[in-house]
C-alpha positions in Angstrom: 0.0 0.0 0.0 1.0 3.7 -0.9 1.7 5.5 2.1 0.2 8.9 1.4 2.9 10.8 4.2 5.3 9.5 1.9 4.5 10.8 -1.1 3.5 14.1 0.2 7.4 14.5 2.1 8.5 13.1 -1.7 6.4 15.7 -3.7 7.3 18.7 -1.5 11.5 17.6 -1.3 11.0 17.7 -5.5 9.2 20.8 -5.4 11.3 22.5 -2.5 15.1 21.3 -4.3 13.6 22.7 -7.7 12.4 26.1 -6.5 15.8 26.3 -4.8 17.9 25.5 -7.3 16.1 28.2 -9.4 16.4 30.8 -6.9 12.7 31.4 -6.6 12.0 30.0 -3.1 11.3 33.3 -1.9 10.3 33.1 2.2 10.7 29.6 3.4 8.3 29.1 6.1 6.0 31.3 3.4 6.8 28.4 0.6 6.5 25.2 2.8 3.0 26.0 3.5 1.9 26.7 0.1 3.8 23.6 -1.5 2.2 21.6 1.8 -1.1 22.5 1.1 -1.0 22.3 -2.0 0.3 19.0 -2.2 -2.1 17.6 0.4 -5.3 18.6 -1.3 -4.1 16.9 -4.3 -3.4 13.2 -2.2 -6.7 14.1 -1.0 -8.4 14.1 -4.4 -6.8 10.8 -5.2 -3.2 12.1 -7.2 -0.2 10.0 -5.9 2.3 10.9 -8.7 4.7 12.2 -6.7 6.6 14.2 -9.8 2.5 15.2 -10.8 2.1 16.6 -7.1 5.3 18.4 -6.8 5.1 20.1 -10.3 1.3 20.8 -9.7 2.4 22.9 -6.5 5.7 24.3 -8.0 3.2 26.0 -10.8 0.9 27.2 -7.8 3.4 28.4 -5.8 5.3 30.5 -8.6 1.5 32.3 -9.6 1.0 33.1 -6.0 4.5 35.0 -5.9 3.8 36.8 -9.3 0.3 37.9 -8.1 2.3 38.9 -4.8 4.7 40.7 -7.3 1.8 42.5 -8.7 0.6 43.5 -5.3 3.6 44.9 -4.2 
């Protein structure tokens, strides 16, 4: 059996070492609960693709710090 806290600490490591190695990680406690949240909602609607989940919340994550760019 998939164990669901296992592919959410998976997805958020892709997403976290990607956004790092681009430089766009911005505020760390700020990005971990995004990409968490993100990621969560996603096992909770059934997606276990660990490389699906992390890229879903990389996109999320980059459109909420353009529309925080916007803001600002």
């Amino acid at each position: 059996m998939i164990n669901p806290y296992h592919i959410v600490e998976n997805s958020i490591h892709i997403a976290w070492d990607y956004l790092e190695a681009t430089d766009e990680l911005g505020d760390p406690e700020e990005a971990s609960q995004l990409l968490l949240n993100e990621i969560q909602s996603m096992v909770r609607g059934g997606e276990t693709r660990p490389l699906m989940l992390s890229n879903r919340a990389i996109v999320a994550y980059k459109k909420y710090r353009h529309r925080l760019a916007l803001v600002s």
